[in-house]
N, C-alpha and C positions, 0 to 999 in steps of 0.2 A: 199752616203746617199740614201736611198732607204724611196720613199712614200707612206704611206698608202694607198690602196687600199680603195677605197669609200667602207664606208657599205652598205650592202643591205638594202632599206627600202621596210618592206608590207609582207605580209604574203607567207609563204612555200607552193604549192601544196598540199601537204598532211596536212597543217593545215587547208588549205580550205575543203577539202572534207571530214576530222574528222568535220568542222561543220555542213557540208551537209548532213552528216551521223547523226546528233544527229538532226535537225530539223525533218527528214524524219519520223526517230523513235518518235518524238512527234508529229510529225502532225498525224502518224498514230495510237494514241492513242485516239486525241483531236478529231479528224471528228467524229468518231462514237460516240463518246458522245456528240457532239455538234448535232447532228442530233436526239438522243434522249431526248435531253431537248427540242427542237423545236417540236416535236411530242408530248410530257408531255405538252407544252405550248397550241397547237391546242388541244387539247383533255382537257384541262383547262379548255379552254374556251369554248365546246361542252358542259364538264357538267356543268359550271355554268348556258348556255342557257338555257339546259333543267331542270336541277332543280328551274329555276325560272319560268317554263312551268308549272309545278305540282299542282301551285296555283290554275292554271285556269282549269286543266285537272279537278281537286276536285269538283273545284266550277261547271264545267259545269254537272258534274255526280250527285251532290246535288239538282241541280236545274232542269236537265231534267229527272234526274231517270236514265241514259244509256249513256255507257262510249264513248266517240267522237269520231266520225273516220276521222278527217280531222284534216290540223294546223288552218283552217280557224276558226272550229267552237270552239278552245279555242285563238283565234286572234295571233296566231304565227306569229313574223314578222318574217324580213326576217336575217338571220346568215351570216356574212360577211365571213364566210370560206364555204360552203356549204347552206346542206338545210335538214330542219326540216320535219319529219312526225309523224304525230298522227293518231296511230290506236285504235282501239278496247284494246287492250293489253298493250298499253304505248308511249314510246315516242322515238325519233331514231332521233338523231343527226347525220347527216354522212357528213365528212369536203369531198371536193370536192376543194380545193383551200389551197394550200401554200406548208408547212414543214411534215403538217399531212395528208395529200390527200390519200384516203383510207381507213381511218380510222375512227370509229364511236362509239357514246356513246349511248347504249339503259339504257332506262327508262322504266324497266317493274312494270304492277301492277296488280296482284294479285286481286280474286274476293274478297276477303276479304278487299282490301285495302291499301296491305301493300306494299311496293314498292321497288325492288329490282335494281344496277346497275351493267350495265356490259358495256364491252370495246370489240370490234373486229376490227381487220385489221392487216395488215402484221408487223408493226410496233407496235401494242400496246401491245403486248403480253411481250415487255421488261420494261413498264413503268407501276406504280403504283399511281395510282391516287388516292390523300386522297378525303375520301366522294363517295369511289365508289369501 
């Protein structure tokens, strides 16, 4: 009488590395999208600072006659990814800290008043920002 040989328990070689092979082929999908929603997120949040900049940019051209050349003189605080400038011509968000580093949201405006936005850095050219 002859006894059963213990089964083998746990996984084949080659069923390990079929799963290693299919994680690889998703991580290397998932990283470059996950790095362009974190840049879409820093650049969010660029142009919501400076669209709520515009207020003051307005008000200060109202009340002095002549468009601000500093963040001081429309009271820009400070932006927890970067730093704010205000010229003559608009406004320039540029992140300098996190996911989006490099990357910037201007606020241009027009002598007429009209206000146009644009995005520049290595990174934003893949990413569509609504409101801009």
């Amino acid at each position: 009488m002859r006894h059963n040989p213990k089964k083998a328990k746990g996984f084949t070689l080659i069923e390990l590395m079929i799963v290693v092979a299919v994680i690889g082929v998703l991580a290397a999908i998932a990283v470059p999208k996950y790095q362009d929603y974190v840049i879409k997120g820093s650049l969010g949040s660029a142009l919501a600072t400076a669209t709520a900049l515009k207020t003051n940019y307005e008000d200060y051209v109202a009340v002095s006659g002549a468009a601000p050349t500093t963040s001081s003189a429309i009271k820009a605080t400070a932006f927890s990814l970067g730093a704010i400038s205000v010229t003559s011509g608009g406004i320039t968000v540029n992140i300098t800290e996190g996911g989006g580093k490099g990357n910037s949201v201007i606020l241009a405006r027009s002598t007429s008043g009209d206000w146009s936005c644009s995005t520049s850095g290595a990174g934003a050219s893949n990413v569509t920002l609504n409101g801009c």
